[in-house]
C-alpha positions as CSV (number, residue, x, y, z in Angstrom):
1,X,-33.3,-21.8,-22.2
2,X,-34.8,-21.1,-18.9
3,X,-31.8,-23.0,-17.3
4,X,-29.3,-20.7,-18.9
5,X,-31.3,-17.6,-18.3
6,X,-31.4,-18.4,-14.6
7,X,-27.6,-19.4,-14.0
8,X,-26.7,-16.0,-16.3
9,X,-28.7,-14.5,-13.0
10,X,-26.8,-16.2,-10.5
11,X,-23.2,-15.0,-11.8
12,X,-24.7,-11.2,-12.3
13,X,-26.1,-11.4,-9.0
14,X,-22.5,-12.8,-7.7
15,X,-20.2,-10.8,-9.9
16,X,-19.8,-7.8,-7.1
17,X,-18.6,-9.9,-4.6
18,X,-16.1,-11.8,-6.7
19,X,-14.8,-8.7,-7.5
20,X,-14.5,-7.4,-4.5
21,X,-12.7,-10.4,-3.3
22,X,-10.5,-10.7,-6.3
23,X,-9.2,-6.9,-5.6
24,X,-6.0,-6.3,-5.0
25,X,-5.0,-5.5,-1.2
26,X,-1.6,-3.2,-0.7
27,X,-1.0,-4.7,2.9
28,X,2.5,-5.7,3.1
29,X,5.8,-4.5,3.2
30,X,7.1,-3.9,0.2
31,X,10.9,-3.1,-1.1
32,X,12.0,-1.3,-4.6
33,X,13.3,1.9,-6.1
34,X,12.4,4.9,-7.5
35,X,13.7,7.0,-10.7
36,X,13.6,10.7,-10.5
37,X,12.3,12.0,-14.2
38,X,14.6,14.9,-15.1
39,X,13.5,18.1,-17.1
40,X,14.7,16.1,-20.3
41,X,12.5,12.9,-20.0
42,X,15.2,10.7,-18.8
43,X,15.4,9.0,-15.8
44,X,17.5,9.4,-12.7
45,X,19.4,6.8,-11.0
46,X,17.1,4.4,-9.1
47,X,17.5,5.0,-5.3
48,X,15.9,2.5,-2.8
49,X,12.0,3.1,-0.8
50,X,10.1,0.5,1.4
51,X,7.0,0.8,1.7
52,X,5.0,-0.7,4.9
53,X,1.4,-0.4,4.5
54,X,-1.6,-1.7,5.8
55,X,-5.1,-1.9,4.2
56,X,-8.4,-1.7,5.8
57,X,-11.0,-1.6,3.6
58,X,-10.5,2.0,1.6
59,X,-8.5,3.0,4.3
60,X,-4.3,2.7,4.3
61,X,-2.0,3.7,7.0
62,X,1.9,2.4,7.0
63,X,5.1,4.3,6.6
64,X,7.3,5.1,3.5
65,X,10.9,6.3,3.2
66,X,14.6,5.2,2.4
67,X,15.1,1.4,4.4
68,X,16.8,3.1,6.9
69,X,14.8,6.0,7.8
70,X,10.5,5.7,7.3
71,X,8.0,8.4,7.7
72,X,4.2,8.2,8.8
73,X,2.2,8.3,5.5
74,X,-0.9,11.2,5.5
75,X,-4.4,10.6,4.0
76,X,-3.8,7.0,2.8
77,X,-6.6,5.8,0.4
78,X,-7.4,3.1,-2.0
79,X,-10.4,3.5,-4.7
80,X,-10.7,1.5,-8.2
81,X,-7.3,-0.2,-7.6
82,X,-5.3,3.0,-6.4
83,X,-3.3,4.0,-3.3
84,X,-3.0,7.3,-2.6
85,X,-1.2,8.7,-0.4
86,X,1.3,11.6,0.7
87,X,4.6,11.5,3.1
88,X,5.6,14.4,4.7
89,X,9.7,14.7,5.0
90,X,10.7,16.2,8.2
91,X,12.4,19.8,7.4
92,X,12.0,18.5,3.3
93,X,9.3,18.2,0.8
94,X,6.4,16.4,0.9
95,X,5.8,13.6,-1.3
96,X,2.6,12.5,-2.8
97,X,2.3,8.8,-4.4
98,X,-0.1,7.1,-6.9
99,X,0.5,3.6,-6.8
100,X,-1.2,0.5,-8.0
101,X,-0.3,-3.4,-7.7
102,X,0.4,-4.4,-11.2
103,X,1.1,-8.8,-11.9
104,X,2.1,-8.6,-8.3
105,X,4.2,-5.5,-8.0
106,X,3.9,-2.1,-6.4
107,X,4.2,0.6,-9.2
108,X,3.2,4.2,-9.9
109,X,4.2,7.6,-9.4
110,X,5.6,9.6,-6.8
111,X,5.7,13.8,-7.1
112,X,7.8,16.1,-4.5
113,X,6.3,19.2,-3.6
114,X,7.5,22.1,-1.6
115,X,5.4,25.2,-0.9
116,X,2.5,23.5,-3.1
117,X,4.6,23.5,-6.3
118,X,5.8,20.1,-7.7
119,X,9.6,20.2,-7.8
120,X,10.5,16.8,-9.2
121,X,9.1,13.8,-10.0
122,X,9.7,9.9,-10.4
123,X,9.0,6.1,-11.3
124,X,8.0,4.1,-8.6
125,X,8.5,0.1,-8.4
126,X,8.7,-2.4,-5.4
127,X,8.0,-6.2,-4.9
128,X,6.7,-7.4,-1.4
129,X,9.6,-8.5,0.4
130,X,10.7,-11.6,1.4
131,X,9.1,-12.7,5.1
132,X,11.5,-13.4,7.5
133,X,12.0,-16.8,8.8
């Protein structure tokens, strides 16, 4: 009984740090779409995003955008599985994302603002793309 007692110690005392190791990281580029939501409920046609982010610690930095045009992403974050952060459009809207990696894939929400009022908003999903050989 004292044997079980003191390994059920050691894995509490451990658990943290497995944890911590087992979270997910959003480093990477990653390539997908996004679906505006219209006033209705439906969704939009999917138009393309990459997404290259890096992770350090609860700190992100990268740039988001269309594949052939990326922006510098603002106040990147991650906390309890989320990245947040927003993308500021030159001249257009800025755009504020909520993402998380879900069974390996980059998915969440993505709202436009302009003038502090949310204009539109949309379906976020992207897959890390393939490394270049």
């Amino acid at each position: 009984m004292k044997r079980l007692l003191a390994i059920a110690l050691v894995l509490a005392a451990f658990a943290p740090a497995l944890a911590a190791q087992t979270s997910p990281n959003f480093s990477g580029k990653w390539e997908g779409t996004f679906k505006m939501q219209r006033p209705d409920g439906t969704e939009g046609d999917p138009r393309p995003v990459v997404f290259d982010l890096t992770q350090k610690g609860k700190a992100l930095t990268g740039t988001a955008g269309p594949p052939d045009q990326q922006w510098e992403i603002e106040d990147g974050a991650v906390a309890d599985g989320k990245a947040t952060f927003a993308v500021q459009q030159p001249n257009g809207p800025l755009f504020r994302f909520t993402l998380t990696i879900v069974k390996g894939r980059l998915q969440g929400d993505m709202a436009g603002e302009r003038d502090g009022v949310v204009r539109g908003q949309a379906k976020v999903d992207a897959a890390k793309a393939a490394k270049a050989k």
